[in-house]
N, C-alpha and C positions, 0 to 999 in steps of 0.2 A: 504493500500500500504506500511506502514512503519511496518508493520509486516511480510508483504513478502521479503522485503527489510533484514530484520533483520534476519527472517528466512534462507534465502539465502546466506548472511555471513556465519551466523550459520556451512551450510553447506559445504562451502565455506574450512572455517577453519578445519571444520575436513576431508573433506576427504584430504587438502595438509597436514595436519598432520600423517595422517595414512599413508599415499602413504612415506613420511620423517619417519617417523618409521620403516617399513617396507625394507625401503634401507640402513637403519642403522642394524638391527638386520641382516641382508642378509650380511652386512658387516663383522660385530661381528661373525657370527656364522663359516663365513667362516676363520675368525681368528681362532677361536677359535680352529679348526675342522684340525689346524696345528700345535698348541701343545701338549704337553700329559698334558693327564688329574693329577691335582694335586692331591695328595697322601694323604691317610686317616690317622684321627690319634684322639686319643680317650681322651677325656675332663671330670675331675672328680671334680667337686665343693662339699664343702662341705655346704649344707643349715642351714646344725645346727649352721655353722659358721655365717653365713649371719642372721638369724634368730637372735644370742647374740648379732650382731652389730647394728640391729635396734632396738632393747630392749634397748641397753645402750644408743642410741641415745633421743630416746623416755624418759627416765627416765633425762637422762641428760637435755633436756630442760623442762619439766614437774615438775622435782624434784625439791627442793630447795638446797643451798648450806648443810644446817644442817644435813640433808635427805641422799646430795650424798656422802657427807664424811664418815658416816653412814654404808651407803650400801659398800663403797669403801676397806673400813675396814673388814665388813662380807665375803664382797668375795675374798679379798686377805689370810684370813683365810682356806677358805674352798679350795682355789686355788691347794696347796697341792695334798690334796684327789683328786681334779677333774680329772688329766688324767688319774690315775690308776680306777675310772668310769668310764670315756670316754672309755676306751678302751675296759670294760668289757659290754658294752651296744648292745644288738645286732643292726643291721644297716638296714637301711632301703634306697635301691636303687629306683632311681626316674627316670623315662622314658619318653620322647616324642612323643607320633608319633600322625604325623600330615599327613592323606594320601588323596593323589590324586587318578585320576582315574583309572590311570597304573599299582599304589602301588610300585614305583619305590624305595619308602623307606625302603622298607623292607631289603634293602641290607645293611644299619645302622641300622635299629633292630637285624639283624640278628651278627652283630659286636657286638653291645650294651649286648644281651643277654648274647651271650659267655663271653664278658669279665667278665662281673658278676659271672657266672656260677663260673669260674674258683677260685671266691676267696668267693666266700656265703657262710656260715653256715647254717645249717635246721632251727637256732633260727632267720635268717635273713627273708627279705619282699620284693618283688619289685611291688613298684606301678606304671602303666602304665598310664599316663594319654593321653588319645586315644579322638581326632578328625578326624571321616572322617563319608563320606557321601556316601564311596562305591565303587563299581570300577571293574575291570576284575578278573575274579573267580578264575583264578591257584595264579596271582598276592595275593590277598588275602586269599587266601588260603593256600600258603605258609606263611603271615603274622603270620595267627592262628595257625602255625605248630613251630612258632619260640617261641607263649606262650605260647603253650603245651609242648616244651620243659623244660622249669620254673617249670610246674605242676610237670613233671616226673622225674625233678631233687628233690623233695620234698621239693621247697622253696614256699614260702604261695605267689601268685601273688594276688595282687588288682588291678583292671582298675577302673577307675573312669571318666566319660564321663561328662565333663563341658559343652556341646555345642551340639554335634551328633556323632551318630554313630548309623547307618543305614546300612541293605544288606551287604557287606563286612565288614563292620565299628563293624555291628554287629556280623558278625561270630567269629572276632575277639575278642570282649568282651565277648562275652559270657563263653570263656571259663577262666575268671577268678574265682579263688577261694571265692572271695566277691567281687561284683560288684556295685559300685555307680553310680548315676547323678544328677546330677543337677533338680530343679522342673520345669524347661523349656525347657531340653534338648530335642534333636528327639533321639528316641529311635524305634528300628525293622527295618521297611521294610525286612520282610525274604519271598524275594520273587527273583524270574529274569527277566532281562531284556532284549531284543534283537532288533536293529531296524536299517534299513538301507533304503537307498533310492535306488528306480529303473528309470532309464533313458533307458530302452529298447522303450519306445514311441517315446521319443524326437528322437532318433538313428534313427528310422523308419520314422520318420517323413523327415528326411532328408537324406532319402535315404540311412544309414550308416549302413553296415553289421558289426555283432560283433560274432567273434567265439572263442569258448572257449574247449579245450579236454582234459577231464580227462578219468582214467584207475579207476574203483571204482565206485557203481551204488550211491553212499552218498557220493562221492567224494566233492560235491559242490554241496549243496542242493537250497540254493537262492542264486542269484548275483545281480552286485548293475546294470550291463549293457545286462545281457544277459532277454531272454524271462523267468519267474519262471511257474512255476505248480504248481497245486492243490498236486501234488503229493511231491516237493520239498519242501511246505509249512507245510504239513502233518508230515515229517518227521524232517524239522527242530523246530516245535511245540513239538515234543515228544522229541528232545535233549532236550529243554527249560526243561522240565518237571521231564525228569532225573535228571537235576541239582539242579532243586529246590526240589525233595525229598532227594538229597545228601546232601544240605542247613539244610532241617529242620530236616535229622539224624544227623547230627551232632549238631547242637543244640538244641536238645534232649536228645542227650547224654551227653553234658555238664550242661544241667538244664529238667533234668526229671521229677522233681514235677510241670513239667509248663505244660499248655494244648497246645501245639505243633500246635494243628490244629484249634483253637483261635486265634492263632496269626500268624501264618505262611500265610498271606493272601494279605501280601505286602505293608500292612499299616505299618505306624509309629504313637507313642503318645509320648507324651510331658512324663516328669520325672516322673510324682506324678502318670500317670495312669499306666506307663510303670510299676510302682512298685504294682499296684495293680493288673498288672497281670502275675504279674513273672518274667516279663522281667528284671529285676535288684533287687537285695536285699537292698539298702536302699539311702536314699534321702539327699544328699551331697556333697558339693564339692570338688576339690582338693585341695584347699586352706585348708580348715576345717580339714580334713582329715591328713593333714602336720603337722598342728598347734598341732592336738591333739596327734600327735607321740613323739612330742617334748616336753620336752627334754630326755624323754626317750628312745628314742634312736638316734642312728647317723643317720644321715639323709643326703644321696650325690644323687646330683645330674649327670646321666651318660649319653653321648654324643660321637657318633663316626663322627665328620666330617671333609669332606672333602677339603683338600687347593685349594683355587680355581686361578685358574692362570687370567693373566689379562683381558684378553676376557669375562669369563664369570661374571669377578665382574663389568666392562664395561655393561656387557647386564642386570644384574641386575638392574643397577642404573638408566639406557635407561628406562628399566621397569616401574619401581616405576613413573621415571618421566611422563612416556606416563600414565601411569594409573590416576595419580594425576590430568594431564593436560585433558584426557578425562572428570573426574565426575566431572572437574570444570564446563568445557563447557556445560555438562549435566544440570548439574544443572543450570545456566545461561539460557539455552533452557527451563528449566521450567518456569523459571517465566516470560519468556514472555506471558505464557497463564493462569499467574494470573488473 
């Protein structure tokens, strides 16, 4: 009884907390949805810089007095020389994208790139470092259209995948020029996906007529409400199918010594297999891969975002909290059935 008791709280609490969520964010979005959206604008750090300040730091408590004076001296020396270096080092630009299902990001990749474009040399690099796990096909598809723009501009792209990049995530790595991950990243899925629910029973069930008219005999091959066919099924199977040999010519085209049709099966593998079968050229992280640039070359990191007005830093914040406040209670709900 004191577990159903306990359980029932449980339940208790979340759902007034969801129902209090939900009348806050319905608040927030309706704010928000009454001012203009804040105005982008583009963020250039330098790593190399960040990178010397934690070396100095690091030496500075590690070193001894005799050591830092030492050193202090060597490179006030060499100081001189170093910007006419610095400047003649080629650079290395550094990228985020981190995508959802929509790929709404792509509208800061697509800033991001340009800006670079506009100032690269051929001797220059940009490293993408790319998480996602996939998403709507034009959405990512345009993604992998904004780093073929990089390839055709003749600057060397790297993507380097710490974590996933699968089905979109993939289409979009693959077409770098050298590609890394991680040895426990997901790596593939070059496959597609399609799936919706039908309520034409429940409709029937209660008596509720649902009409629907198109002009066009593929106008609307399944619906989530109306009756489907064998024959609507049939032809929304062969779009699938389309897409997904449009998926694996294209990468094919961008990694042609690989067996296309090994891999192209919708599966994913972890880093170390993804490399032993083509799927990426070598086993690495982003971190490694930064480390080993420097300090030969400039190394900035580039960012187009956007100012976000009060509303949606308000829904943020809402966010984080409801998210926080949910996997507590989750977790709380575990161990009761320790």
């Amino acid at each position: 009884m004191e577990f159903l008791y306990e359980y029932g709280l449980f339940l208790a609490k979340a759902v007034t907390l969801v129902v209090a969520i939900v009348i806050i964010i319905a608040a927030i979005v309706g704010a928000a949805s009454k001012q203009k959206p804040g105005k982008g604008h583009l963020e250039i750090v330098s790593l190399s810089e960040q990178l010397k300040d934690i070396t100095h730091y690091a030496r500075s408590v590690l070193l001894d007095k005799a050591s830092m004076k030492k050193l202090a001296k060597q490179q006030k020396k060499e100081a001189k020389s170093q910007d006419k270096q610095d400047h003649a080092k080629p650079r290395l630009y550094v990228i985020d994208f981190k995508g959802s299902m929509d790929a709404h990001e792509v509208e800061r990749l697509r800033e991001e790139v340009t800006a670079i474009l506009c100032v690269a040399e051929k001797a220059d690099e940009i490293l993408v470092r790319l998480e996602s796990g996939g998403g709507v096909v034009h959405g990512y598809g345009l993604a992998a259209s904004q780093l073929q723009r990089v390839k055709d501009a003749g600057i060397k792209l790297t993507v380097a995948v710490d974590k996933v990049a699968a089905s979109g995530g993939y289409m979009m790595a693959c077409v770098a020029d050298h590609l890394m991950a991680s040895r426990f990243a997901y790596i593939g899925s070059i496959g597609v996906l399609a799936q919706l629910p039908n309520f034409n029973k429940v409709l029937k069930k209660n008596d509720v007529e649902f009409e629907q008219h198109t002009a066009g005999a593929y106008k609307r091959t399944l619906t989530v409400f109306g009756e489907n066919t064998d024959e609507g099924r049939e032809k929304f199977q062969q779009e699938i199918e389309e897409i997904h040999t449009l998926f694996k010519d294209w990468v094919h085209e961008q990694r042609s010594e690989m067996d296309i049709e090994k891999v192209a099966t919708g599966e994913f593998w972890p880093g170390i297999k993804a490399k032993e079968l083509g799927l990426v050229d070598e086993i690495m992280t982003s971190d490694d891969y930064i480390l080993s640039a420097h300090p030969d070359k400039q190394i900035y990191s580039v960012k187009y975002a956007h100012k976000k007005n009060v509303a949606e830093k308000l829904g943020m914040s809402f966010a984080k909290v409801a998210q926080r406040s949910l996997m507590r209670m989750w977790s709380e709900s575990r161990s009761w059935f320790h």
